[in-house]
Each structure stands twice: as structure tokens, then as C-alpha cells.
MITOR-507536 format. One record per residue (C-alpha): residue number from 1; residue in one letter; x, y, z. Coordinates in nm, 4 decimals, m for minus. Example, Ala and Ser with C-alpha at 12.3 -4.5 7.8 and 13.67 -1.06 7.14 Angstrom:
2
<rec 1,'A',<1.2300,m0.4500,0.7800>>
<rec 2,'S',<1.3670,m0.1060,0.7140>>
***
This chain:
142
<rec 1,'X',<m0.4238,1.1566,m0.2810>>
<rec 2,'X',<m0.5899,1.4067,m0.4952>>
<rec 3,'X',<m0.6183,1.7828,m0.4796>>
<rec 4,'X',<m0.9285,1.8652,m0.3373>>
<rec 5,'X',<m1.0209,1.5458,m0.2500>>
<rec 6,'X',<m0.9534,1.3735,0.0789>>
<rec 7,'X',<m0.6797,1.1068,0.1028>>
<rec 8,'X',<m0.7874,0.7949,0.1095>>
<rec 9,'X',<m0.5975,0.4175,0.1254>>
<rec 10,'X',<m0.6309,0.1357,m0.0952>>
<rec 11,'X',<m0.5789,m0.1626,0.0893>>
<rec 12,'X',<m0.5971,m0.5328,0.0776>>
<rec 13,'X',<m0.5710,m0.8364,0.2907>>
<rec 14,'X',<m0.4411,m1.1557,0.2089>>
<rec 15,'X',<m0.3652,m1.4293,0.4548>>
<rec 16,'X',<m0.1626,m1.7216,0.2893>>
<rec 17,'X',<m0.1556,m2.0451,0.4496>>
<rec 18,'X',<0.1179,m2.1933,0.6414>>
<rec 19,'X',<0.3645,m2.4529,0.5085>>
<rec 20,'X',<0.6707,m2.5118,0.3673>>
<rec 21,'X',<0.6750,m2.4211,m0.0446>>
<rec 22,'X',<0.3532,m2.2057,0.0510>>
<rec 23,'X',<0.3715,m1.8509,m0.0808>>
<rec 24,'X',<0.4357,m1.5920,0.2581>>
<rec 25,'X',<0.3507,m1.2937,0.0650>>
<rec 26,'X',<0.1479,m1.0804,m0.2192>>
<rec 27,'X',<0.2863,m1.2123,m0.5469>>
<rec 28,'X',<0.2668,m1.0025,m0.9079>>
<rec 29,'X',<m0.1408,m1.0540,m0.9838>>
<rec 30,'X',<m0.2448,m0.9699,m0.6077>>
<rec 31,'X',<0.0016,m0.6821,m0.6440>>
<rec 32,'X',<m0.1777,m0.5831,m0.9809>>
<rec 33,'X',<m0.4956,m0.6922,m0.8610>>
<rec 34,'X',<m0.4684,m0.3871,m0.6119>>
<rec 35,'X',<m0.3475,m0.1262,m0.8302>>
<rec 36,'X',<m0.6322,m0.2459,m1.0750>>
<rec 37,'X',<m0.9110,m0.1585,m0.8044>>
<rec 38,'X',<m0.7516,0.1388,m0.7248>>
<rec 39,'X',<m0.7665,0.2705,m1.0381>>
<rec 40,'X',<m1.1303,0.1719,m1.0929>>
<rec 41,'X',<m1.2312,0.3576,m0.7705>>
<rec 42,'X',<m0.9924,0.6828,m0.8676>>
<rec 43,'X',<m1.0792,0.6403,m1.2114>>
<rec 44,'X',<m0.7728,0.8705,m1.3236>>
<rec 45,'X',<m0.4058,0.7807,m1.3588>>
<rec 46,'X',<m0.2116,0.6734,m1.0822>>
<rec 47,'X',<0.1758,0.7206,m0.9862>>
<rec 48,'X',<0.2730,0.4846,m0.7949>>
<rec 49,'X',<0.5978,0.5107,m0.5729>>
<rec 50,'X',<0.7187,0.1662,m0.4868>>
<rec 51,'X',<0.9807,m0.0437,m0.2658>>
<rec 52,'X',<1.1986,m0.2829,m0.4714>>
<rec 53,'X',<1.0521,m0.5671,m0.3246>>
<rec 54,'X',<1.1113,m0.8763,m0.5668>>
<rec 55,'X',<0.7881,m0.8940,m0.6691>>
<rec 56,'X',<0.7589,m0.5439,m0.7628>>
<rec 57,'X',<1.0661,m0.5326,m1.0317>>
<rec 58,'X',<1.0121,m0.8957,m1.1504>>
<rec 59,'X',<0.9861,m0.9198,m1.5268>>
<rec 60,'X',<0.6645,m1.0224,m1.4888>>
<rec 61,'X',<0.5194,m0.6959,m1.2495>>
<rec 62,'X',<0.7252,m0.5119,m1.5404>>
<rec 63,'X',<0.5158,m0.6259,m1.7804>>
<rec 64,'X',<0.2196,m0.5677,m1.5958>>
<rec 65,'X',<0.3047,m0.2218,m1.5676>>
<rec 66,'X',<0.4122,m0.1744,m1.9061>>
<rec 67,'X',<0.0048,m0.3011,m1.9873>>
<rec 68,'X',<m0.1487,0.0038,m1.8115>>
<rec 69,'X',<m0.1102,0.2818,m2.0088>>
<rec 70,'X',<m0.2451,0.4783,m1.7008>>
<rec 71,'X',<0.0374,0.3785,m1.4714>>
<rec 72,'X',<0.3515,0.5334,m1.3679>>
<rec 73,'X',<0.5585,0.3491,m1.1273>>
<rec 74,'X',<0.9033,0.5601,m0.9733>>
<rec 75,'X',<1.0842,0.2891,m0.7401>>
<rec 76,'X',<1.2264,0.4110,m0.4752>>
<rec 77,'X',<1.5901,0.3670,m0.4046>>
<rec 78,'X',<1.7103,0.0407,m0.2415>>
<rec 79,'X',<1.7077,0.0087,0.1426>>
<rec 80,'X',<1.5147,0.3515,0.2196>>
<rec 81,'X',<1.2148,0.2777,0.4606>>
<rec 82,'X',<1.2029,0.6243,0.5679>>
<rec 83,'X',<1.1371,0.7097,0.2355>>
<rec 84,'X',<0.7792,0.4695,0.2058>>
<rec 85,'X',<0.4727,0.6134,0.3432>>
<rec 86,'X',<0.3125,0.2635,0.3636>>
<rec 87,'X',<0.6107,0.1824,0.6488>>
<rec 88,'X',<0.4704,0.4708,0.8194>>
<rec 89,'X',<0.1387,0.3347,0.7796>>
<rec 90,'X',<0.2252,m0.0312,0.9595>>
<rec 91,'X',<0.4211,0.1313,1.1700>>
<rec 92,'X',<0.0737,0.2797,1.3079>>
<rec 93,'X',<m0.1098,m0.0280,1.2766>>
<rec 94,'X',<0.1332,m0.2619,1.4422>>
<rec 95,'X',<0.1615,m0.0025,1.7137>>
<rec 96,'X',<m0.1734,m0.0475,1.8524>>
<rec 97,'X',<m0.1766,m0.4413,1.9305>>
<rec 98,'X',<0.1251,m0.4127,2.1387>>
<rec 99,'X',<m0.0560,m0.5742,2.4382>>
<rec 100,'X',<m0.2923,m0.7916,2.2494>>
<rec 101,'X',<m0.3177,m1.1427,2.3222>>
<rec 102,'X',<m0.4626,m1.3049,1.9815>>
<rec 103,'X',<m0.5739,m1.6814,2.0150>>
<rec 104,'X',<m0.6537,m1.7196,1.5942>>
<rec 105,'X',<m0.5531,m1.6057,1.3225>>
<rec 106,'X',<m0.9377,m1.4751,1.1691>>
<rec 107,'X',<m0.8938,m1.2239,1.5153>>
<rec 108,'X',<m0.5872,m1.0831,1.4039>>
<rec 109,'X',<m0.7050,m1.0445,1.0465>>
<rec 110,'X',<m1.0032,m0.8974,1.1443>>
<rec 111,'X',<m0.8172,m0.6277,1.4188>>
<rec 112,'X',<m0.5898,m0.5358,1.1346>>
<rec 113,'X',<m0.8696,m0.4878,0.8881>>
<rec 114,'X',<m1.0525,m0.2792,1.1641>>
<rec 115,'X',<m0.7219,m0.0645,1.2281>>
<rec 116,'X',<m0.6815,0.0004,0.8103>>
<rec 117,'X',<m1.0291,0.1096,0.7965>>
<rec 118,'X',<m1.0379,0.3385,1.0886>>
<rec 119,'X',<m0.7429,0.4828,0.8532>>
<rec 120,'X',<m0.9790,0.6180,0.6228>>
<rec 121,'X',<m1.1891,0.8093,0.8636>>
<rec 122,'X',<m0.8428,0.9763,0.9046>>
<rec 123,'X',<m0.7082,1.1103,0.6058>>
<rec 124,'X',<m0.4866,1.3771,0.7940>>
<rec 125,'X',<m0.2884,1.0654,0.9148>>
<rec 126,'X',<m0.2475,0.9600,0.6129>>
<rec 127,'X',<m0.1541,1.2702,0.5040>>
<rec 128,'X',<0.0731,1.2805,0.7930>>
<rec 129,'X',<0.2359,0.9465,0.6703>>
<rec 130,'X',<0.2962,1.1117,0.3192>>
<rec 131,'X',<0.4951,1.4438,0.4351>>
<rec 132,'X',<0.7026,1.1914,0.6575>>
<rec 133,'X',<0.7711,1.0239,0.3702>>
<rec 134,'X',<0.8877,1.3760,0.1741>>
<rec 135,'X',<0.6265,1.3774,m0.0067>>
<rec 136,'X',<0.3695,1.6069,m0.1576>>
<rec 137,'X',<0.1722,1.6745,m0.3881>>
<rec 138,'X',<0.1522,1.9786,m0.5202>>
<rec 139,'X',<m0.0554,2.0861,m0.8679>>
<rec 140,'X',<0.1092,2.1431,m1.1625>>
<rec 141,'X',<0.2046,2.5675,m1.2601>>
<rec 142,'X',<m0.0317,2.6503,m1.5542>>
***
């Protein structure tokens, strides 16, 4: 989010196959692989407020981080849900297939993708999301 411009989500889906000693989630480089397209479609510096999921305090993410002179990272403090706008957002996209019945996996991916999208189209939402969250932004006194 951007004054004067609308809010918008970066997003991105990964499905990770099944199996025992399989990854389950994002690790560092899809983490940084996000922020990285991010900041090529902004193309200005980003904060970034973050859970402290293990992947994003690892040594590695750190250094990561530490390679983007663009990026500033606040984590927030442990256990706080309430205080992550991106619960809010799967909150709101979980919501929506209470009553559906999916047979394969591409169908949920793709009614999830369809549900982050619509997102966009949406940014007071999202915006919504963000002040639930106790956040704002608000431009800097000159």
C-alpha cells in the first residue's frame, strides 16, 4: 500500500507434493522469491511486517534480508495473529469454500487463486484487512 495508489496484494502459490521428508511449506528462496517480485512491480522500498515463522528469522532469510538494501523487515511479536493482516486475508479466503466439495487438488488451487485475485479488484478489503491489523499508513510530516 502506497499513498495515492490503490492497495494491491502480492501473492504466490505453491503446492508441494505429498510425502514424508517432502517440504509442506514456502522455504527462504520462495519467501525471497516473493518479496523480489514485489519489489520489481512497486519498484520502491518495501517494509515488510512479518510473523516469526521459522523460515522467516532463519539465518539464512537474515541474510537475505541483510542483501536488499531496499528492505526493511519489523517482525511482529511472537504468537499475535490479530496483529497480521495476511491472517485476515485467509481468513476471507478460507471462508468462502466452506461448503465446497473439491475432488483434486489443481480445483482447489485454482479456487484459491481465483479468490486471491478477486482480492485485487478489492483493495478496500484489503485495506480493511490492514486497519484490523492496526495498521496504517500514514505520510511522513514535512
Amino acid at each position: 500500500m502506497r499513498p495515492g495508489s490503490r492497495t494491491r496484494s502480492c501473492h504466490r502459490l505453491i503446492s508441494h507434493p505429498a510425502g514424508k521428508g517432502k517440504r509442506r511449506s514456502m522455504g527462504e528462496r520462495d519467501f525471497i522469491a516473493l518479496i523480489d517480485g514485489a519489489h520489481q512491480l512497486v519498484k520502491v522500498p518495501i517494509v515488510l511486517v512479518r510473523d516469526r515463522l521459522n523460515t522467516h528469522v532463519s539465518r539464512r532469510m537474515q541474510q537475505l534480508i541483510a542483501d536488499r538494501e531496499w528492505l526493511t523487515v519489523f517482525l511482529l511479536p511472537a504468537y499475535s495473529p490479530d496483529l497480521n493482516p495476511v491472517e485476515w486475508v485467509w481468513a476471507h479466503v478460507k471462508h468462502s469454500p466452506a461448503n465446497l466439495a473439491v475432488v483434486a487438488l489443481d480445483r482447489l488451487e485454482a479456487f484459491v487463486r481465483n479468490r486471491l485475485k478477486r482480492l485485487q479488484y478489492r483493495p478496500e478489503i484489503l485495506e480493511g484487512f490492514i486497519a484490523g491489523a492496526g495498521l496504517t499508513l500514514k505520510p511522513s510530516p514535512r
